[in-house]
C-alpha atoms as one frame of an Amber mdcrd trajectory, in Angstrom:
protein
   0.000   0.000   0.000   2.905   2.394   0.963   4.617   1.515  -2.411   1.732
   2.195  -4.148   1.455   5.664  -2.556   4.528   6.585  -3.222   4.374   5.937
  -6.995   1.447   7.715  -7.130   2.704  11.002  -5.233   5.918  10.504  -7.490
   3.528  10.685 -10.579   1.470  13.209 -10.066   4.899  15.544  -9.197   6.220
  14.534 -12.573   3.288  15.695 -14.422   3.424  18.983 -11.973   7.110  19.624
 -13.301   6.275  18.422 -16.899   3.298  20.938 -17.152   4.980  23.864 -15.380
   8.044  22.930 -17.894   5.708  22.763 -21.097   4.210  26.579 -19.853   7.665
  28.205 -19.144   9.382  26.652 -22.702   5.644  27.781 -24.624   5.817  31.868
 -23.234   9.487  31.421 -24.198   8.895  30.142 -27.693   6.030  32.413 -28.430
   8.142  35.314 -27.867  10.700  34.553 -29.653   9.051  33.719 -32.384   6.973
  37.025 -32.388  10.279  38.678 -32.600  11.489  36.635 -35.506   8.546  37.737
 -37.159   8.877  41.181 -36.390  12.328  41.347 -37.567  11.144  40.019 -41.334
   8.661  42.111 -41.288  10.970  44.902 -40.921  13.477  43.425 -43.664  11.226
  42.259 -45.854  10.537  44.139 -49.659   6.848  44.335 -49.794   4.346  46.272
 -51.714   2.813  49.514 -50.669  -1.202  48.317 -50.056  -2.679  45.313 -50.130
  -5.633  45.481 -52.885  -3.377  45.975 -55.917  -1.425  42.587 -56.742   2.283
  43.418 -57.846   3.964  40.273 -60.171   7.930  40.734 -60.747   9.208  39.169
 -64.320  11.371  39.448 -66.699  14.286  37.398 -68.569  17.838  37.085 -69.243
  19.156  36.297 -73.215  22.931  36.623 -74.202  24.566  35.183 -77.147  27.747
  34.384 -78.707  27.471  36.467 -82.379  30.045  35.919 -85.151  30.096  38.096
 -87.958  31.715  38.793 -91.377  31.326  41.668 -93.758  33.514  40.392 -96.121
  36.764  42.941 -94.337  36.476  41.969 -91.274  35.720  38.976 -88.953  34.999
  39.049 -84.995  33.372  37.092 -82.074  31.418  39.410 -79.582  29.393  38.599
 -76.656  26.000  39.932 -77.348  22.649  40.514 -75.713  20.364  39.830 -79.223
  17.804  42.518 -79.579  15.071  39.757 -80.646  14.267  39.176 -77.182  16.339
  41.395 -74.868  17.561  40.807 -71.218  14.841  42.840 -69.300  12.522  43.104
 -65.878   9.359  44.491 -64.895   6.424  44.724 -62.706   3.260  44.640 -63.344
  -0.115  44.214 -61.369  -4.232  44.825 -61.452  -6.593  45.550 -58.729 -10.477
  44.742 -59.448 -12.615  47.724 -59.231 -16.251  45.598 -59.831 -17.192  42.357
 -62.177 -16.472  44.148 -65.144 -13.895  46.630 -64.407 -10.248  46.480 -63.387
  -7.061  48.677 -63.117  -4.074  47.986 -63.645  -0.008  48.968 -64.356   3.278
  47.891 -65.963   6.609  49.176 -65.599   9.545  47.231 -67.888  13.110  48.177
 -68.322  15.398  46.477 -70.971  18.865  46.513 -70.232  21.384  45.636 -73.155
  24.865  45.297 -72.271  26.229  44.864 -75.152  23.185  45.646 -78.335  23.326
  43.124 -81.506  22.650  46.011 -83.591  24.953  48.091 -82.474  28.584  46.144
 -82.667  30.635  47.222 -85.586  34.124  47.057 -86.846  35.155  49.584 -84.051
  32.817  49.306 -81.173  32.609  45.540 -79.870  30.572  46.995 -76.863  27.706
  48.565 -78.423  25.191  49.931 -76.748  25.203  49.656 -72.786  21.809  51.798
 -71.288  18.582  50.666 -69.528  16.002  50.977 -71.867  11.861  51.811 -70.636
   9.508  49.514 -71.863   6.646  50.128 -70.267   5.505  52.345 -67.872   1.685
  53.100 -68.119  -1.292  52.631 -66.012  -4.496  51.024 -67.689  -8.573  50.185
 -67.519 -10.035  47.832 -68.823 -14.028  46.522 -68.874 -14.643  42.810 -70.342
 -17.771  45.215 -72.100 -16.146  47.750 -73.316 -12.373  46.955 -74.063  -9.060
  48.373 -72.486  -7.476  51.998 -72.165  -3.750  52.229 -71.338  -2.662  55.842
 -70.688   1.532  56.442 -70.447   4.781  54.859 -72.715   3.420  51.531 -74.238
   3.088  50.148 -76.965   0.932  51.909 -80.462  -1.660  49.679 -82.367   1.202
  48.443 -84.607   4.091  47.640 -82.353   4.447  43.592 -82.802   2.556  43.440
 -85.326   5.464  42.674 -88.091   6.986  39.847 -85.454   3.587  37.608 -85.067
   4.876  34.200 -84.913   2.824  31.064 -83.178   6.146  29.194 -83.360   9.510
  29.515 -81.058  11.791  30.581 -84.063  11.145  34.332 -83.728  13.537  33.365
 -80.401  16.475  32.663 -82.344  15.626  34.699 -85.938  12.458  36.317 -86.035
  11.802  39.497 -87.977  13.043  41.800 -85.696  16.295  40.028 -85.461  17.353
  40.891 -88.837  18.694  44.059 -87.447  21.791  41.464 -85.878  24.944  43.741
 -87.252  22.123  46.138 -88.055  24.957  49.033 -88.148  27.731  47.296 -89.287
  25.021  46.439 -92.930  23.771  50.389 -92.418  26.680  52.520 -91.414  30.390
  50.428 -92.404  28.807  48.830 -95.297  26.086  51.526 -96.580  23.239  49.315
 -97.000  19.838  49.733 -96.628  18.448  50.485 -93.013  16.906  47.632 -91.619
  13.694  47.209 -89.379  10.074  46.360 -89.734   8.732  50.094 -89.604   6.852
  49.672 -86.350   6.555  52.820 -84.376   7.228  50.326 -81.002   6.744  52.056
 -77.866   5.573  55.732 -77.195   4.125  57.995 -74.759   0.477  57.548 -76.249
  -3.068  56.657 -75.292  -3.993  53.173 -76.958  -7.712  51.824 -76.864  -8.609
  47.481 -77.420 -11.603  46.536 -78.108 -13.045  43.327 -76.543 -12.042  39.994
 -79.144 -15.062  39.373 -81.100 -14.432  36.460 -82.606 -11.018  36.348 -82.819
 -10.787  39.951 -83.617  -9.113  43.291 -81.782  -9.263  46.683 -83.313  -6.174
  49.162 -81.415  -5.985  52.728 -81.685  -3.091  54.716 -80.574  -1.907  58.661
 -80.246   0.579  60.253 -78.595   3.433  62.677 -78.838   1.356  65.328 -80.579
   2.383  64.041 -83.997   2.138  59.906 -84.154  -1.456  58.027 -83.897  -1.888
  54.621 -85.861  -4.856  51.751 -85.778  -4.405  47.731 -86.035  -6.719  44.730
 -86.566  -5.405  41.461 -85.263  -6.829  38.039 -85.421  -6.126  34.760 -83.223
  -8.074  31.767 -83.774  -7.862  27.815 -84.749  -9.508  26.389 -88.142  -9.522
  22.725 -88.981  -6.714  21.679 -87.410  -4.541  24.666 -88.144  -3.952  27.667
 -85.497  -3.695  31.504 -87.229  -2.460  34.403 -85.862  -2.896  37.737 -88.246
  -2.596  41.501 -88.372  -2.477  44.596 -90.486  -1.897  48.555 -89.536  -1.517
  51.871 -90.500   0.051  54.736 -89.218   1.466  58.156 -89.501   4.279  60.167
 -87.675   5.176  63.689 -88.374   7.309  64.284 -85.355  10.549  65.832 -86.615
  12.769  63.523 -84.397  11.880  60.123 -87.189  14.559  61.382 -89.271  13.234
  65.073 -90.438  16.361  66.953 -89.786  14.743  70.285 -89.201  12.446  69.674
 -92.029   8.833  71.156 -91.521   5.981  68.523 -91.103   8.324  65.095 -92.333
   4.715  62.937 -92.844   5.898  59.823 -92.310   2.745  57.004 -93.560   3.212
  53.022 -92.377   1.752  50.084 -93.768   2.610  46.429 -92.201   1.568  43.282
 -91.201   2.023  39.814 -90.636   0.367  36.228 -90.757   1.622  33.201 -88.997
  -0.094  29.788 -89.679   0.945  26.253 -87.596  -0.948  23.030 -88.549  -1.207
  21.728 -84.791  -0.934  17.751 -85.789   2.471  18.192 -87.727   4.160  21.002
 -86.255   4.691  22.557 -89.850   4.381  25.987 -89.678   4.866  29.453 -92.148
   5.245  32.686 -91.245   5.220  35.969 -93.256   5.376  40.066 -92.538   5.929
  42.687 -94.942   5.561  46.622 -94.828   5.727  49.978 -96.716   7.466  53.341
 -95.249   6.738  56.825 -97.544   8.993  59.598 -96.411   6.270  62.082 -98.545
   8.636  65.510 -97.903  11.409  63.249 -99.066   8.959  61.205-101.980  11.125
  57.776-100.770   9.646  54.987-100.268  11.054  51.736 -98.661   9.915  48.130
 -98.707  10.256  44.922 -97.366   9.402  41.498 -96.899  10.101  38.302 -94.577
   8.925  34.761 -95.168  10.507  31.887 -92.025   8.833  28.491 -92.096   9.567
  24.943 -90.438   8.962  22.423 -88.099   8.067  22.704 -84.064   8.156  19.288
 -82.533   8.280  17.466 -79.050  10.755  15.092 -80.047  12.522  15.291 -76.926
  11.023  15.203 -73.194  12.412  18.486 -72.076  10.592  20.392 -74.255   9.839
  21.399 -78.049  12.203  21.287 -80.900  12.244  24.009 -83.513  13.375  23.889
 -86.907  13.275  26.571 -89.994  14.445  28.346 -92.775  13.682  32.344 -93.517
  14.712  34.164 -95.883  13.502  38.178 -97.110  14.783  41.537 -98.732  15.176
  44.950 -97.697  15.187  48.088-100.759  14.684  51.712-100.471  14.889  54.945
-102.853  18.713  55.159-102.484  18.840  51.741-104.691  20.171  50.077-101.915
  18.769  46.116-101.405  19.940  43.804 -99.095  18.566  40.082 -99.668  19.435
  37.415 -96.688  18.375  33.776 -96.360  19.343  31.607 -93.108  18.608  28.603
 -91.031  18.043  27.998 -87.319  17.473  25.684 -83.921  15.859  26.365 -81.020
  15.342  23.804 -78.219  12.435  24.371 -75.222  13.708  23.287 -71.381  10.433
  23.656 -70.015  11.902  22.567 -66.979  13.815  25.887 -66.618  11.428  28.179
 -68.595  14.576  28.023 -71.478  15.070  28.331 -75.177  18.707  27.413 -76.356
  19.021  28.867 -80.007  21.381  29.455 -82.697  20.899  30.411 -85.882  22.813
  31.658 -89.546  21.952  34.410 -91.932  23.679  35.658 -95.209  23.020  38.623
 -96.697  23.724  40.270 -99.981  23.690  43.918-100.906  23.086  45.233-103.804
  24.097  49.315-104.649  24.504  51.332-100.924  28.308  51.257-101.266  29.204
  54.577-100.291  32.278  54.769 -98.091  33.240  51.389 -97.926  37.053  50.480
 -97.062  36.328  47.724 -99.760  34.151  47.983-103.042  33.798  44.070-103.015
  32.088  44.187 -99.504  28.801  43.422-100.544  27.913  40.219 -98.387  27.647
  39.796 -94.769  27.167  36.454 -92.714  26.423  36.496 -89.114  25.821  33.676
 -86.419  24.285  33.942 -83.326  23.607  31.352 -80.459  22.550  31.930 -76.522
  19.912  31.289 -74.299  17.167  32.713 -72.569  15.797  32.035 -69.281  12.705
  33.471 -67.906  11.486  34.165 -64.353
């Protein structure tokens, strides 16, 4: 009986000390963690309120680029102006079930522009570009407003692609040695006469089936209008669009010249048959310079094959070729061939791809007569987040 006492006095003092233990170790824990807490509060990069969302993105892309103008012959490390190294935030906040606001703020940041490498400068450009930086509306009813520096109705609209070449040689890219074609060799100047990114107002309409009509103005003197398409037909996805625009803003190349009207036509169409893979895509456009009566032209045709062969992602295969001409009788024609291989793993494209180009006329100043051709390669990566 006295043993059994015991045990029980000795048990019921054990769970005395284990309780008062558990107590003292929980006021001490809670603390501490409260001031944990605290303290990455206080070090923590947060947003300023709660009801608008904020999303950080962006991308990294460099390349290896070799080039040869026919005088000369280098290796530089590039960042490719296809698909730049940039970062940005962006967010929304809804206002009721049909309306919501919204920003977006991007900056590009080239260390070392494709277009801009020549026979002297193997640096090229090295600035932080904006993007973006515009607030916007927008109503499911009655379409989208975006107010600030954006993009007009026809930026993109030369570089629609539904496959993943445009990462390694899309239309845009064909300004790779850009200066080194324009300035050392006197060629034509290339790019896809989109007015890009301005400070402008641009309206959307809502997609009715498969359509949206833009609008843009801005800058006193620019304003342009667009009508894409997106849709799928028997098998095949399309993606299509068409603008217009004028600029008279002195600062396109006017010199000083009163009211340089400056009139844009362009487009493009990209078609992929979604049970092959096989896939074309095409862009062309018209510049008039009507103070200057010149005209320029050009056109871009890139099709091929976009498989999964392998499990890490898609595999993309093509040929492009196209031709640049303006007043001054200066052509270039180019033709190339390219990879690109998806990591989806990694949100990754590994590219590389060859063009050639041959000029015709635009000779003026050149160390060589005979340097009329131009071959460039470029291969990199890019890697999203």
């Amino acid at each position: 009986m006295k043993l059994m006492t015991g045990v029980a006095m000795f048990a019921l003092m054990a769970a005395y000390a284990t309780n008062a233990s558990a107590a003292d170790l929980g006021g001490d824990c809670c603390a501490d963690l409260e001031e944990r807490v605290a303290e990455l509060e206080a070090t923590t990069a947060r947003k300023g309120n709660r009801k608008v969302s904020l999303e950080v993105y962006g991308q990294v892309t460099t390349a290896v680029m070799w080039w040869d103008d026919g005088f000369e012959d280098n290796v530089y490390v590039v960042d490719p102006q296809t698909s730049n190294t940039r970062f940005g935030f962006r967010g929304k906040a809804a206002i009721n079930s049909d309306l919501e606001a919204g920003y977006n703020i991007e900056l590009a940041w080239q260390t070392a522009d494709a277009t801009k490498v020549r026979e002297d400068n193997d640096e090229g450009e090295d600035v932080p570009e904006f993007r973006q930086a515009h607030w916007y509306i927008k109503s499911n009813t009655w379409g989208k407003v975006r107010v600030g520096f954006a993009d007009t109705a026809n930026s993109g609209i030369a570089e629609i692609d539904l496959s993943n070449a445009s990462v390694a040689d899309g239309m845009s890219s064909s300004q790779a040695g850009h200066d080194i074609i324009f300035l050392d060799m006197g060629g034509p100047n290339l790019d896809n006469f989109e007015f890009n990114r301005r400070n402008v107002v641009r309206y959307d309409t809502p997609t009715y089936a498969g359509f949206v009509l833009s609008a843009a103005w801005g800058e006193d003197d620019m304003w342009d209008v667009a009508l894409r398409y997106a849709g799928e037909l028997r098998g095949f996805k399309i993606a299509a669009g068409i603008a217009y625009g004028e600029n008279t803003d002195t600062s396109n190349g006017g010199s000083g010249v009163a009211d340089p009207v400056i009139e844009v036509v362009n487009g493009g169409l990209s078609i992929m048959h979604m049970p092959t893979g096989l896939f074309v895509t095409t862009s062309a456009g018209q510049r008039d310079r009507d103070n200057w009566d010149t005209e320029e032209w050009f056109w871009f045709v890139s099709s091929g094959l976009e498989r999964k062969w392998f499990t890490i992602g898609a595999t993309t295969l093509f040929g492009m070729g196209g031709e640049y001409e303006d007043d001054d009788e200066a052509t270039a024609h180019y033709w190339g061939l390219g990879a690109v291989q998806k990591i989806d793993a990694a949100a990754m494209d590994l590219y590389i791809s060859y063009r050639h180009y041959e000029l015709d006329g635009g000779v003026n100043g050149l160390a060589d007569p005979n340097q009329d051709t131009f071959d460039t390669v470029v291969g990199g990566a890019r890697i999203k987040f």
